[in-house]
C-alpha positions in Angstrom: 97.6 6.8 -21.4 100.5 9.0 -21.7 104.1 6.7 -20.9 106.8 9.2 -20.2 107.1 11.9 -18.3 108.1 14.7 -20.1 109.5 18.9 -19.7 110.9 20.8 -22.9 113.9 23.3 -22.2 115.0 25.9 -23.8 118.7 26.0 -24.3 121.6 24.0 -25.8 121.4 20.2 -26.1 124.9 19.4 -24.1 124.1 21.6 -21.1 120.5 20.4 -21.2 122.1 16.6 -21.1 124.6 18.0 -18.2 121.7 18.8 -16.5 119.1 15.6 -16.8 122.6 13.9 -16.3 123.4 16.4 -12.3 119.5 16.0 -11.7 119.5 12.0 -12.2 122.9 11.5 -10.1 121.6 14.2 -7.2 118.5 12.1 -6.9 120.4 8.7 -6.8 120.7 7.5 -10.4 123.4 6.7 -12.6 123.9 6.4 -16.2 124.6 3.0 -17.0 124.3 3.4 -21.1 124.3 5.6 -23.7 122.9 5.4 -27.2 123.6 8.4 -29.5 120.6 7.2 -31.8 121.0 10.5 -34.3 124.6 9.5 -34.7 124.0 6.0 -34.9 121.5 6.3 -37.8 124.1 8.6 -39.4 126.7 5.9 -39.1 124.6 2.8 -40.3 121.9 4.4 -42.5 123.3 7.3 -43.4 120.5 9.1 -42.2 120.1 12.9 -40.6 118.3 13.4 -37.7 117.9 15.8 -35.0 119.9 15.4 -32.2 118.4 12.1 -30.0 120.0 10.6 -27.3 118.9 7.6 -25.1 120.6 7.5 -21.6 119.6 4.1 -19.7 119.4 5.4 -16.1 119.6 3.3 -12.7 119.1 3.4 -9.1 120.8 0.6 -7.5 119.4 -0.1 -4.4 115.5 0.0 -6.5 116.8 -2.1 -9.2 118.3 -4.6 -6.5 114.3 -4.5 -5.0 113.1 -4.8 -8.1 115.0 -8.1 -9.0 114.6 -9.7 -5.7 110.6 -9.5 -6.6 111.2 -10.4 -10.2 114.2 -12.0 -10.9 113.4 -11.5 -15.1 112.6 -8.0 -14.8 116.3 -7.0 -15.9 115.0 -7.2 -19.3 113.4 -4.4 -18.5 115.6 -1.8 -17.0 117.2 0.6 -16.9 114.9 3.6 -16.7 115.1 5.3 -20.2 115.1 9.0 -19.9 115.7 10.6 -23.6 117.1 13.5 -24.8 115.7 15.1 -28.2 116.2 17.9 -30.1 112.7 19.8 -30.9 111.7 23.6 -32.1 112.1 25.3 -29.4 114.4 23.3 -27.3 115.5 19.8 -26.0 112.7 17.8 -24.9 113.3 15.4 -21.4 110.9 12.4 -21.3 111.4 9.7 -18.6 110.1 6.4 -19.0 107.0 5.6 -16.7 108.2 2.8 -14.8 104.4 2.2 -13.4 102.9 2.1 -16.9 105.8 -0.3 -18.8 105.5 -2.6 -15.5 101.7 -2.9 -16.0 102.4 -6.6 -17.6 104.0 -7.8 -14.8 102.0 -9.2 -12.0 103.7 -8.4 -8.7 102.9 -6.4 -5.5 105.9 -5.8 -4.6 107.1 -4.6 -8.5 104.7 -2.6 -8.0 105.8 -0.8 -5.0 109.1 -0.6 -6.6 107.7 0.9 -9.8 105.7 3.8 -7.9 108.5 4.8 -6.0 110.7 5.2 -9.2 107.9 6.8 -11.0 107.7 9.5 -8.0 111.8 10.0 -8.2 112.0 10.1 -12.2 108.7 12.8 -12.0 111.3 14.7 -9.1 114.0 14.5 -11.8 112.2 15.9 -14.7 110.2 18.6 -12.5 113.5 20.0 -11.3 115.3 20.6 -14.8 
């Protein structure tokens, strides 16, 4: 069972994050965080990498449903979508809210989840 949903594009890895970043606001999220991991692992190992970003996406009015069902599910969000540099491009891959919810036991979570999953798939299918 496959957890993200993913598209590789060509091109540079800023536009391609000016992109996912114009596709996820057009469709209603924002970017609440940002983790440069390559840079981090630079910074506190020392390590190279190729380019990897995490940006922690959210849609307000979902993640407001989302709580009101479960109240913990904060530990949970935001919606990950990543950026990494691969041959041949900049891979996209968007969490699957459906699949990491699985553990949670809620109806209405569940409804919630779904609907996300449908946007984030939008998202990625429109880069």
């Amino acid at each position: 069972m496959t957890y993200t949903i993913d598209k590789t594009l060509d091109g540079d890895f800023d536009a391609v994050e000016a992109q996912v970043r114009a596709a996820l606001g057009a469709a209603g999220f924002g970017v609440l965080t940002e983790i440069n991991v390559s840079a981090t692992m630079k910074a506190k190992l020392d390590e190279d990498m190729p380019r990897y970003k995490i940006l922690g996406a959210c849609n307000p009015k979902l993640a407001f449903r989302a709580i009101q069902h479960e109240p913990k599910i904060g530990a949970m969000l935001p919606c990950n979508v990543i950026l990494r540099e691969v041959e041949g491009g900049v891979e996209v891959s968007a969490v699957d809210p459906v699949v990491s919810m699985q553990a949670v036991k809620s109806d209405g979570l569940a409804e919630v989840a779904t609907k996300v999953r449908a946007m984030l798939k939008d998202v990625i299918a429109a880069l």
